[in-house]
FINUDREN-61325 format. One record per residue: residue in one letter; y, x, z of N, C-alpha, C in turn. Coordinates in steps of 0.001 Angstrom, whole numbers, padded with zeros to 6 digits, always signed. Layout:
N
aYXZYXZYXZ/...
This chain:
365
x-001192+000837+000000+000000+000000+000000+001247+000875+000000/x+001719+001136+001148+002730+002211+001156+004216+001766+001967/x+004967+002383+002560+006336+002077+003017+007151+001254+002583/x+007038+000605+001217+007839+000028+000750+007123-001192+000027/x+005807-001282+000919+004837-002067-000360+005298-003856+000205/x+006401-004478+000866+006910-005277+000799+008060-005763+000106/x+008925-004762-000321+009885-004652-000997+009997-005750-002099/x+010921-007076-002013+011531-007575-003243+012214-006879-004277/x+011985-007235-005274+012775-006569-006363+013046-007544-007740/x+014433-008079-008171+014890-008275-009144+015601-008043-010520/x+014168-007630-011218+015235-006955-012526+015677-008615-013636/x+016850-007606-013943+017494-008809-014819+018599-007901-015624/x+019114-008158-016706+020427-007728-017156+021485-008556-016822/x+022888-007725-016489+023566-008057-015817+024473-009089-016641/x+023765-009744-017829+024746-010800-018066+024131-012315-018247/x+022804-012162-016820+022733-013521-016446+023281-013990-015220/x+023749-014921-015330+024594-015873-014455+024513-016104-013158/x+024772-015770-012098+024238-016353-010896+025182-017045-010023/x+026419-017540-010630+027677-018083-009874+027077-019482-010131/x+027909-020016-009424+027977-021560-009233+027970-022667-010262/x+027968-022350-011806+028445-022697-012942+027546-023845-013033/x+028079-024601-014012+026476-025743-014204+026111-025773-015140/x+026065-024018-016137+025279-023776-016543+023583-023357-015814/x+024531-022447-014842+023680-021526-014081+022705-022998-013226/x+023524-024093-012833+022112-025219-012140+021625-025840-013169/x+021647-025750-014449+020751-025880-015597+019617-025568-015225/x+020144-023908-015509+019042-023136-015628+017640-022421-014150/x+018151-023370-013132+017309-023841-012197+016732-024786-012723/x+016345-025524-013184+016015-026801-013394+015360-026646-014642/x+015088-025438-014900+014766-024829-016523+012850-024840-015850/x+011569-025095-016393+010531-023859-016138+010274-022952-016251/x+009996-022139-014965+009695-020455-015453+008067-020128-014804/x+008004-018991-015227+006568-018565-014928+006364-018347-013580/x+005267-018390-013011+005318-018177-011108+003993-017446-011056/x+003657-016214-010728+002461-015805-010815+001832-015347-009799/x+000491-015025-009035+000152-014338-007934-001092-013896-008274/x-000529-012006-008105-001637-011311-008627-002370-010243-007182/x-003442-010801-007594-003911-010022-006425-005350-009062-007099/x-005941-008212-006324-007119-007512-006830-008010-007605-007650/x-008579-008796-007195-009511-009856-007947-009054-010639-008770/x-008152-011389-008695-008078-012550-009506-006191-012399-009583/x-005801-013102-010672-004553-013510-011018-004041-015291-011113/x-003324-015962-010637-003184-017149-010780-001876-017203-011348/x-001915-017712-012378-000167-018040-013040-000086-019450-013117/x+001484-019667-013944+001391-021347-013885+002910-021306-014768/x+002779-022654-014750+004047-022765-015687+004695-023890-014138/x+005974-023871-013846+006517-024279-012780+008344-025136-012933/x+008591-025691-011854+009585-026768-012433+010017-026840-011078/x+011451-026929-010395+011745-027032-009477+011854-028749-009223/x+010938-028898-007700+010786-030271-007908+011716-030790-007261/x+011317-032169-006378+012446-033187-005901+012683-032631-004522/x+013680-032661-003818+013969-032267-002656+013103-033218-001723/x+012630-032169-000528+011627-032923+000240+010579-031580+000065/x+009205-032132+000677+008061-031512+001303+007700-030653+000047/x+007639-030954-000824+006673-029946-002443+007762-029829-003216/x+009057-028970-002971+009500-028246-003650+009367-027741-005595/x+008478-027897-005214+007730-027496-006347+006814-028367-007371/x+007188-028356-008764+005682-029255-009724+005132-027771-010350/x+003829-028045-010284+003291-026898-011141+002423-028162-012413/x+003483-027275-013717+003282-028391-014927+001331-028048-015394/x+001315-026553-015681+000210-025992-016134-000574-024349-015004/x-001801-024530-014666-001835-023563-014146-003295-022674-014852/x-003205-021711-014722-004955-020836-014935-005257-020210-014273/x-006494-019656-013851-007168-018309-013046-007401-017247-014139/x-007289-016197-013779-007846-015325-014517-008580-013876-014005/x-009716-013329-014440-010132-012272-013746-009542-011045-014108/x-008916-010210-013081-007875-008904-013323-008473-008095-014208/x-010107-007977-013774-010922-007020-014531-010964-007070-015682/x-011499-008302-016098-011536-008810-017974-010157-008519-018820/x-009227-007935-018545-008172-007857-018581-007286-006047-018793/x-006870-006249-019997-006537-004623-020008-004431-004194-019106/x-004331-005790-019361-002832-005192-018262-002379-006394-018055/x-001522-006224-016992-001021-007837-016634+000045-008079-018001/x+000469-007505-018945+001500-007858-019980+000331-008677-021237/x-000194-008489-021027-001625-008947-021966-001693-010579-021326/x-002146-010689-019859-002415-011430-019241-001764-012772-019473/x+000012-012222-019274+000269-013299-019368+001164-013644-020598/x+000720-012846-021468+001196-013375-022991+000242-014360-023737/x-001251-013990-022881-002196-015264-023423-001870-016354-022518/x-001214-016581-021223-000979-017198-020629+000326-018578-021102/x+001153-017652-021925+002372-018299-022697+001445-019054-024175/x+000832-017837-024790+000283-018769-026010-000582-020078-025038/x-001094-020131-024374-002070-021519-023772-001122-022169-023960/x+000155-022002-023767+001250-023399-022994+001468-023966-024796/x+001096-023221-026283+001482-023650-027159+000834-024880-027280/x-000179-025488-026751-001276-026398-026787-001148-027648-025747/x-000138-027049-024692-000107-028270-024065+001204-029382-024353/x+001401-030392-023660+002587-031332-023331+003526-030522-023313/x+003754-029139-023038+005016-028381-022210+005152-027009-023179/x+005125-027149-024657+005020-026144-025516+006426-026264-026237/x+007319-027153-025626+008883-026788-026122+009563-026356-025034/x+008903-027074-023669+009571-026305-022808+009317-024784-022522/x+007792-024289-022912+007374-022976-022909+008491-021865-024017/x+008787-022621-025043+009768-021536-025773+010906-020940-025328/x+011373-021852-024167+012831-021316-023543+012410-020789-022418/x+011484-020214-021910+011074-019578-020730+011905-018462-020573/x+012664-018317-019631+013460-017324-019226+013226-016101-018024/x+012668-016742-017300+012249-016584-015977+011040-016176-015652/x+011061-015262-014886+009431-015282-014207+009577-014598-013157/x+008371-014961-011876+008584-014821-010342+007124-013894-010184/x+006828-012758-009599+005494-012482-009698+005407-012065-008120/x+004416-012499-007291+003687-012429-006750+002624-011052-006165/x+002608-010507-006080+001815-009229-006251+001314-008052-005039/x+000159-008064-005290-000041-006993-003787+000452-005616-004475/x+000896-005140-003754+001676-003372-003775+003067-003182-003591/x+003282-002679-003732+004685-001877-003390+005436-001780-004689/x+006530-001679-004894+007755-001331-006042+008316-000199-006006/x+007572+000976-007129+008409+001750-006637+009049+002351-008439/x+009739+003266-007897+010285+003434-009674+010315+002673-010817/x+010647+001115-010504+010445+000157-011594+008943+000084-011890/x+008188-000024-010873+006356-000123-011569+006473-000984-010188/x+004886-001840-009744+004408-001768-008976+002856-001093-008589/x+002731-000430-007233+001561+000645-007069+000912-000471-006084/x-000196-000228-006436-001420-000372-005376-003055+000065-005977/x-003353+000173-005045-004748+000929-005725-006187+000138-005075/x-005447-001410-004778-006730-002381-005088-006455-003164-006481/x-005184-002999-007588-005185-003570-008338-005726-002391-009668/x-006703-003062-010541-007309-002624-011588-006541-001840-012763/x-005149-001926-012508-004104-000919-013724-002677-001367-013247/x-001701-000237-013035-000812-000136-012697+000495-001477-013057/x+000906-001487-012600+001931-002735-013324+003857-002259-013644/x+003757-001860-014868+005380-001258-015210+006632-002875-015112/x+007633-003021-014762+007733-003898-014415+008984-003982-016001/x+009547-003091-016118+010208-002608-017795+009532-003652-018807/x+008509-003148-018872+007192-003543-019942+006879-005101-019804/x+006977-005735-018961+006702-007158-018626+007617-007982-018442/x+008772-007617-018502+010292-008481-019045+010247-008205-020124/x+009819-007122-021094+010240-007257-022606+009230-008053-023110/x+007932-007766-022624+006299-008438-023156+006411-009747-023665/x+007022-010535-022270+007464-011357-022194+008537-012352-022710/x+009387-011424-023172+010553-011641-023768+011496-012799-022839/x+011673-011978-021910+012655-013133-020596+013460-012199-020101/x+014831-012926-019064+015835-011937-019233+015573-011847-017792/x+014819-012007-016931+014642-012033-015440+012911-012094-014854/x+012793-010799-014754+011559-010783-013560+012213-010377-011997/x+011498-011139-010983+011324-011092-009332+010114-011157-009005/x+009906-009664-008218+009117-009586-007658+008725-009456-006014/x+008004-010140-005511+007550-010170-003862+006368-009886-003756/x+006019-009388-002769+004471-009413-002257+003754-010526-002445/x+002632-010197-002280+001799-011384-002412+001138-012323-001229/x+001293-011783-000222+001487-012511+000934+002340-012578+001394/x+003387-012304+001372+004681-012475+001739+005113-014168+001091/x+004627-014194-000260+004707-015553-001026+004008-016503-000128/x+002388-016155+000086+001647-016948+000882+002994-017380+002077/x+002880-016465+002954+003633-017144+003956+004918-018043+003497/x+005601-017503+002762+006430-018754+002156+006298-020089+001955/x+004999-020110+001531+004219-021262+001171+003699-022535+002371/x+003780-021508+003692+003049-022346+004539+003791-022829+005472/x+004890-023166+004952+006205-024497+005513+006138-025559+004911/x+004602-025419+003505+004503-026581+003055+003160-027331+003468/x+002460-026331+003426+001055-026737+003827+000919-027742+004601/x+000397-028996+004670-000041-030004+005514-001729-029552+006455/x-001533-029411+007334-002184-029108+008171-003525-029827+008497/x-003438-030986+008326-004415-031891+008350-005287-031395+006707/x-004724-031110+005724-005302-030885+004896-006594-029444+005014/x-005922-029029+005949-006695-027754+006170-007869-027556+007327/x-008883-026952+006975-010101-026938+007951-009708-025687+009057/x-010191-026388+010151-009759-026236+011639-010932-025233+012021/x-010448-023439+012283-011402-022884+013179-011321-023056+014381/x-010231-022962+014893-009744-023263+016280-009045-024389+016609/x-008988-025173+017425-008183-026595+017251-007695-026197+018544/x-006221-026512+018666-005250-026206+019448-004462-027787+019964/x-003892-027650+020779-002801-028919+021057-001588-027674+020797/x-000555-028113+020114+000596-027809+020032+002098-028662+020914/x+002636-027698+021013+004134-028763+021704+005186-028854+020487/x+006313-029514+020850+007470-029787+019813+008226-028201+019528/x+007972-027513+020837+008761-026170+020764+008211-025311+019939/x+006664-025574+019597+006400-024206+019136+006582-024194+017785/x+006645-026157+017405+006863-025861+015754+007695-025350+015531/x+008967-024548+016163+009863-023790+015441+009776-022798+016077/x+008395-022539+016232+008057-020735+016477+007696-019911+015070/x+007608-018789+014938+006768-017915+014027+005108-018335+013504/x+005133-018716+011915+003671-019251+011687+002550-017653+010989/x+002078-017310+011943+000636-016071+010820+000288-016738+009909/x+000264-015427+008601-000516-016393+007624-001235-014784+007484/x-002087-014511+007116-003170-013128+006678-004790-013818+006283/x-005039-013139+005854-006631-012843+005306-007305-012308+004420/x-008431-011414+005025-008972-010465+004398-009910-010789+002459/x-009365-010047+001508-010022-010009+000275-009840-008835-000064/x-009223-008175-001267-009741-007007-002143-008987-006097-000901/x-007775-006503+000023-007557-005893+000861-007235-006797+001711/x-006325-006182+002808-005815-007371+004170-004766-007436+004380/x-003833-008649+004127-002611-009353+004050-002245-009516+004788/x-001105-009766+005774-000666-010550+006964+000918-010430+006409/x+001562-011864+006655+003131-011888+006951+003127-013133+007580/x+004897-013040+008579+005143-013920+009306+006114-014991+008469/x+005762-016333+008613+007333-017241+008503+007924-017517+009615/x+008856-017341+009361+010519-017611+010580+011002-018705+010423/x+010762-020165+011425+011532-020521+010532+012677-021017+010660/x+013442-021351+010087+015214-021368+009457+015762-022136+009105/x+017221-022306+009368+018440-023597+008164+019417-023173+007761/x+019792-023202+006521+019245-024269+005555+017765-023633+004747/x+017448-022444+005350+015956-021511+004610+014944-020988+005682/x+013934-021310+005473+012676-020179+006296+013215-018646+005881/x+012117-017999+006705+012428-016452+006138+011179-016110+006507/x+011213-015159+005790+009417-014769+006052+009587-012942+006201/x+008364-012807+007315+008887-011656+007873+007560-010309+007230/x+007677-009491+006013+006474-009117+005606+005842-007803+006932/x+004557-007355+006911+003841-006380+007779+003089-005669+006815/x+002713-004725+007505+001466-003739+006610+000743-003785+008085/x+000393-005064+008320-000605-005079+009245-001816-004580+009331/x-002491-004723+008183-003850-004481+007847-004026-002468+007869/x-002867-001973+008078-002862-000923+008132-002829-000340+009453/x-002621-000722+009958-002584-000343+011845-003834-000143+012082/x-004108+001174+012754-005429+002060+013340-006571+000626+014143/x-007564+000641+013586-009002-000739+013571-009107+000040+015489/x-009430-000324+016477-009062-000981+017509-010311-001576+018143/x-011513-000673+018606-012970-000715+018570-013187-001729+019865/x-013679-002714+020367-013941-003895+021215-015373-003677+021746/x-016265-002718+021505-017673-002517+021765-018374-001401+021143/x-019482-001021+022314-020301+000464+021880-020311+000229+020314/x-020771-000674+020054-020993-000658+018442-020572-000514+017202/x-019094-001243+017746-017934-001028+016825-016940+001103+017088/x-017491+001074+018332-016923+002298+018449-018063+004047+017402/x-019514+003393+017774-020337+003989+016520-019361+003500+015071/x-019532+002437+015034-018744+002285+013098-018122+003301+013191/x-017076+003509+013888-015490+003944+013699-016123+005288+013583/x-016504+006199+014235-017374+007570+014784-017680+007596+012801/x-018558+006878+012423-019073+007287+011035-017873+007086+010346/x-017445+006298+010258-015742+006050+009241-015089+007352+009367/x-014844+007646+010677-013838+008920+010518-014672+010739+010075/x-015836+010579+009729-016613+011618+008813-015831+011551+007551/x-015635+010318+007215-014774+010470+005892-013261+010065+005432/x-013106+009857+006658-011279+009345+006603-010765+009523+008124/x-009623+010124+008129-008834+010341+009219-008612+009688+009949/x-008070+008460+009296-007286+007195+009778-007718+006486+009495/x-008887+005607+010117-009581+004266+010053-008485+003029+010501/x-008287+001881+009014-007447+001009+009611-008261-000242+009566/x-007556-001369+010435-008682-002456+010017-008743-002952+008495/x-007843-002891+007776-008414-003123+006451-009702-002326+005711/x-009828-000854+006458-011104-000415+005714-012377-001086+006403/x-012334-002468+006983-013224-003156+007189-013078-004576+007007/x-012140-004961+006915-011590-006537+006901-010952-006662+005405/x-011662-006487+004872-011801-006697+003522-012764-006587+002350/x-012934-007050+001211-013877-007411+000495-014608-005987+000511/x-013874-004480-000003-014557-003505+000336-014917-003481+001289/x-014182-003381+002486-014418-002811+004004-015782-003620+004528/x-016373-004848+004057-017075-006154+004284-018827-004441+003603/x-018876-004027+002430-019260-003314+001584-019248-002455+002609/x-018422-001245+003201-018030-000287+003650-019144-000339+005495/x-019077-001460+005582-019603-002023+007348-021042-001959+007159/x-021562-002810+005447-023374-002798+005833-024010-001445+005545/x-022485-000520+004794-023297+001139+004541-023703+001686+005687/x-022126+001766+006420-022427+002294+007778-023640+001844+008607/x-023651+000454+008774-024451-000110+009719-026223+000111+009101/x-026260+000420+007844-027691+000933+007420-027875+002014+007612/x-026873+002863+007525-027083+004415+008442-027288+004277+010102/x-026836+003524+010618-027160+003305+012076-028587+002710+012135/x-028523+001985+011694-030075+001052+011965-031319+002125+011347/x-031181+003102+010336-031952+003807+009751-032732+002824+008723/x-032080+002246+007633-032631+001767+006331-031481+002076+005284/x-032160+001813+004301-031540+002036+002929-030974+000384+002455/x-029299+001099+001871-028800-000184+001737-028863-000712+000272/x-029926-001927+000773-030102-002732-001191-029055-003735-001410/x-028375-003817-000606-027139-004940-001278-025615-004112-001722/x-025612-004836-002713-024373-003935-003354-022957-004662-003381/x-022740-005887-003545-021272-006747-003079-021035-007228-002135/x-020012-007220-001703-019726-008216-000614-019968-009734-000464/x-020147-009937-001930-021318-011795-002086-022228-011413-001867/x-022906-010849-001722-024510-010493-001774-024519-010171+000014/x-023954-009460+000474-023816-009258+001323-023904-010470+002594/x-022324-011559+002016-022357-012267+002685-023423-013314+002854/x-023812-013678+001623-025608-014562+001346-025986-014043+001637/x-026616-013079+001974-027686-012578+003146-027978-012619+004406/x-026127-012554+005091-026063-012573+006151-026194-014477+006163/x-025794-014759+005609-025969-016460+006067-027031-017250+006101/x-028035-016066+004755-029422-016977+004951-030072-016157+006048/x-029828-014987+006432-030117-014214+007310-031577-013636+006959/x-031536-012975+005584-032348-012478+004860-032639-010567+005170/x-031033-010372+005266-031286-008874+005698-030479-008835+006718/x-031434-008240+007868-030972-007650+009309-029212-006946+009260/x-029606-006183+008454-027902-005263+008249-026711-006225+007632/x-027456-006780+006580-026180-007768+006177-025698-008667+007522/x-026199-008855+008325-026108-010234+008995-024997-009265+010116/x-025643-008454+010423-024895-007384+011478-023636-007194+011593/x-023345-006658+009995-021912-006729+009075-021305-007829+009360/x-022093-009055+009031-020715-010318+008824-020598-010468+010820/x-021605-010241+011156-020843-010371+012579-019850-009473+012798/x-019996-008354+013053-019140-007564+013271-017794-007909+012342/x-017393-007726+011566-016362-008548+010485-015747-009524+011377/x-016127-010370+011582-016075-011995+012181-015242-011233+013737/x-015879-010751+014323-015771-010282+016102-014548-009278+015636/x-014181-008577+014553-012896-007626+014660-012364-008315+014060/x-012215-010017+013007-010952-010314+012637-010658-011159+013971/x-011536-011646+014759-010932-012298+015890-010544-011780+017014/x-010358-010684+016795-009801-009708+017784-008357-009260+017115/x-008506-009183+015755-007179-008635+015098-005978-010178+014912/x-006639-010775+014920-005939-012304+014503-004996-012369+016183/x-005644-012454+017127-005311-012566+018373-004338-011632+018796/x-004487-009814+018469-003536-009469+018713-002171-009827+017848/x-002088-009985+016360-000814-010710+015946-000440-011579+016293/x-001324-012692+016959-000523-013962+017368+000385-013310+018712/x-000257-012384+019801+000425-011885+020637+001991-011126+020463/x+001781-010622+018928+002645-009557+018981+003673-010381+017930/x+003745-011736+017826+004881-012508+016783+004805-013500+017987/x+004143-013329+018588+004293-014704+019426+004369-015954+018623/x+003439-015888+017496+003389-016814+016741+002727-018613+017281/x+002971-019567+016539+002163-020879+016807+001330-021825+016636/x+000961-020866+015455-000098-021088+014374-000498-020263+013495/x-001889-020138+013287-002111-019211+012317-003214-020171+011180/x-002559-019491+009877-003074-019876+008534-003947-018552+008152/x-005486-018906+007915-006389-017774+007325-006394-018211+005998/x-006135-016858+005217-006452-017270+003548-007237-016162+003112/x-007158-016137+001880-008107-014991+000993-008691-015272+000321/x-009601-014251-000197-011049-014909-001029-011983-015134-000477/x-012336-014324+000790-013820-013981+001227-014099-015314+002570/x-013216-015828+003267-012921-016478+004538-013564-017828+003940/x-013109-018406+003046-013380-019746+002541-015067-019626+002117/x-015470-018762+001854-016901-018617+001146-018090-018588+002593/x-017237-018517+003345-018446-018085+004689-017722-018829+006081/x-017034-019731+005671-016477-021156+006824-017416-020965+008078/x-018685-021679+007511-019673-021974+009108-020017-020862+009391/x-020316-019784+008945-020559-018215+009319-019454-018438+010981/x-018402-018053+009893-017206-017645+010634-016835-018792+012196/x-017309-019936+012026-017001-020817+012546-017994-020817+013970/x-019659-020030+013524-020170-019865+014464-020356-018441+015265/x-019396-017902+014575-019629-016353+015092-018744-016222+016229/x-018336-014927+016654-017762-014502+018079-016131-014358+017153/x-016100-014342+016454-014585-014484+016002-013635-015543+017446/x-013863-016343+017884-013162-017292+018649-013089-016746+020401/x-014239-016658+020535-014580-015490+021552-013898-013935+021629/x-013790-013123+020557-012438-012158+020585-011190-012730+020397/x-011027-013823+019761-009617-014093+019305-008798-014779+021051/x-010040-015191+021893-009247-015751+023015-009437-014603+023827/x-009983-013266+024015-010561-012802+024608-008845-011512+025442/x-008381-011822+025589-007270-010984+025383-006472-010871+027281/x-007606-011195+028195-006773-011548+029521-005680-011992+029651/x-005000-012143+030502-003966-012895+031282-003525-014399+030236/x-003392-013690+028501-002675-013881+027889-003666-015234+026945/x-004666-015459+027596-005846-016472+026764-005522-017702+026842/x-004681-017870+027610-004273-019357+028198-003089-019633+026829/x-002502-018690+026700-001201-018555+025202-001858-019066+024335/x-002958-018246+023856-003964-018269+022946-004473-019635+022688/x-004947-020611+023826-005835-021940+023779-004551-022828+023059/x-003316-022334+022962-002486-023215+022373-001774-022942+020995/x-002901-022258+020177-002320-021220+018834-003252-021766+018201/x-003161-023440+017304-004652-023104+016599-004461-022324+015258/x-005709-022168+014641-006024-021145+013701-006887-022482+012896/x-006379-021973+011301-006609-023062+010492-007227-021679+009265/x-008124-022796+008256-008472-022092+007062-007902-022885+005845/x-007322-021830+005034-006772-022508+003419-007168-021605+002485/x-007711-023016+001644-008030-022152+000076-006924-021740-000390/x-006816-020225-001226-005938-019758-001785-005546-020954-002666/x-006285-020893-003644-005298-021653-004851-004486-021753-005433/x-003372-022343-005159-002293-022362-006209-000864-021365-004592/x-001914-021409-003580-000625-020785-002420+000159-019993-002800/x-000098-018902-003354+000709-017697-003346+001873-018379-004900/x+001335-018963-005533+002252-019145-007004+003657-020500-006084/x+002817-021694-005455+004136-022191-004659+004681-021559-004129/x+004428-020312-003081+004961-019411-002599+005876-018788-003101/x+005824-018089-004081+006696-016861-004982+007680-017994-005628/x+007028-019014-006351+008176-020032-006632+009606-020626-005812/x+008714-021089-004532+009887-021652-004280+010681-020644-003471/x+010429-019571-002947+011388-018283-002686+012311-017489-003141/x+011820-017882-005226+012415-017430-006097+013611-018731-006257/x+013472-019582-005945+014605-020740-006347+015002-020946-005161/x+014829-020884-003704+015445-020323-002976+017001-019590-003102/x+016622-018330-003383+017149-016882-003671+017905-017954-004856/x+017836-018171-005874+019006-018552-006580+020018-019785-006667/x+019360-020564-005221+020271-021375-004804+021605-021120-003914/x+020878-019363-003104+021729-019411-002227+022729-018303-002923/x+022156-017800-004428+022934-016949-005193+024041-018321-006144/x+023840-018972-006279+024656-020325-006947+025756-020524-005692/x+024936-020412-004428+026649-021189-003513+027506-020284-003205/x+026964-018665-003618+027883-017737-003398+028660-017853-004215/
């Protein structure tokens, strides 16, 4: 990730509009592209600022796409623009001006870096690709958390069920969860705007809770200095736990993905796989717990890829048991519930409505 791997960044040439004009609230009201690219997968969409109120946002057209099958994100989403020639929204697709991207890594020299995404991303190259006079870029959980001032709660499956008070809804909401790596940002929230507060959480030194987990760590640091919880709380790190743990147990490891992995552990086919998803489970509920401590947050939203695929796993494991496990401070805890959401379209509402946000409050300037 890196020092700066939260960093917003807006390129544009300096002779688009951002005063008060009603040209410039036109061109809010225009669709632009909203994208969220993460390791694995890419979600774009074609987007429309909606009616004031709860969903901000219409998403007219959306797709998935796999990063891998894929030789650059400028590729990506130029087949993404030809799709829109085919739909209802192929006159509005010609005036596309705009685009909001979403993205795990950092910004640095006009590129974005990260080295869970499959090829570098020049950010030059994807305003011209594109042919638009404005790319913005945010993290990709940073968007998530944006997003989850919209989320309806009831919509979402309950690991922990909490009673909440009136005070805490205007506390700090967690949103994180572990996939190609591990996400965490805070929303703040705010008037007339939320604010969302980004972390390189997943980077903070992994934080051993038992003899067992303190063996992992012992083999991890043979080959890395600095063991963080992401080199375990994530789709690799998930990979990285049944190696180790087959060197401990003394067998040879036949599972090779972290799906394979996790079906194993659920049908409880191989001893080591199963070991892994516990352990996994017992350090994100130990890591979840210390952020709620350290935002004094009032809710926490789990997302990702890997969380949704292994619900009752997770639901029956010691995850809840570390996550309250924290002394004095457990009683805080019994009043923080912890919810699960499918990614989906999160991170693209996210980056959207942050991006029209940002040019509302650039219009009243």
């Amino acid at each position: 990730m890196g020092e700066v791997a939260h960093q917003r960044h807006v390129s544009e040439p300096s002779a688009v509009p951002l005063s008060g004009s009603s040209a410039g609230a036109a061109a809010v009201r225009r669709p632009f592209i909203a994208a969220d690219v993460g390791g694995t997968h890419a979600r774009i969409a074609l987007v429309i600022d909606g009616a004031i109120g709860k969903a901000p946002i219409e998403v007219l057209h959306y797709h998935r796409y796999s990063c891998g099958e894929w030789p650059n994100l400028v590729v990506m989403l130029q087949d993404f623009v030809a799709q829109l020639a085919t739909t209802p929204h192929a006159a509005a697709a010609r005036q596309i001006e705009r685009c909001v991207l979403a993205c795990a890594g950092c910004v640095l020299d006009d590129a974005i870096i990260n080295e869970n995404l499959p090829w570098p991303v020049p950010i030059a190259p994807l305003r011209h690709g594109l042919g638009i006079a404005q790319l913005a870029v945010i993290n990709d959980f940073e968007a998530a958390a944006y997003a989850a001032q919209f989320i309806d709660a009831v919509a979402c499956r309950s690991i922990i069920d909490a009673p909440q008070s009136q005070a805490q809804a205007q506390a700090p909401t967690l949103v994180l969860g572990p996939g190609t790596g591990l996400g965490a940002a805070v929303l703040l929230p705010g008037r007339p705007r939320a604010h969302v507060l980004p972390t390189e959480a997943g980077l903070v030194a992994l934080a051993p809770g038992n003899e067992r987990e303190i063996a992992i760590v012992r083999v991890l640091q043979r080959e890395r200095a600095y063991v963080a919880y992401q080199d375990v709380l994530s789709g690799p790190g998930l990979r990285r736990l049944y190696r180790v743990l087959c060197e401990l147990r003394g067998s040879e490891p036949v599972l090779q993905t972290p799906a394979q992995i996790s079906a194993a552990a659920s049908c409880a086919t191989d001893a080591a796989a199963l070991e892994s998803l516990h352990v996994f489970c017992g350090l994100l509920g130990s890591f979840v717990g210390d952020l709620v401590l350290l935002y004094r947050a009032s809710a926490v939203y789990l997302a990702g890829g890997i969380l949704p695929q292994i619900q009752p796993f997770l639901q029956a494991s010691r995850f809840a048991e570390r996550y309250f496990n924290k002394g004095v401070m457990r009683a805080y805890l019994q009043h923080v519930p912890v919810r699960l959401i499918e990614h989906g379209q999160l991170g693209v509402i996210g980056a959207a409505s942050w991006f029209l946000d940002i040019k509302h409050v650039e219009q009243a300037t």
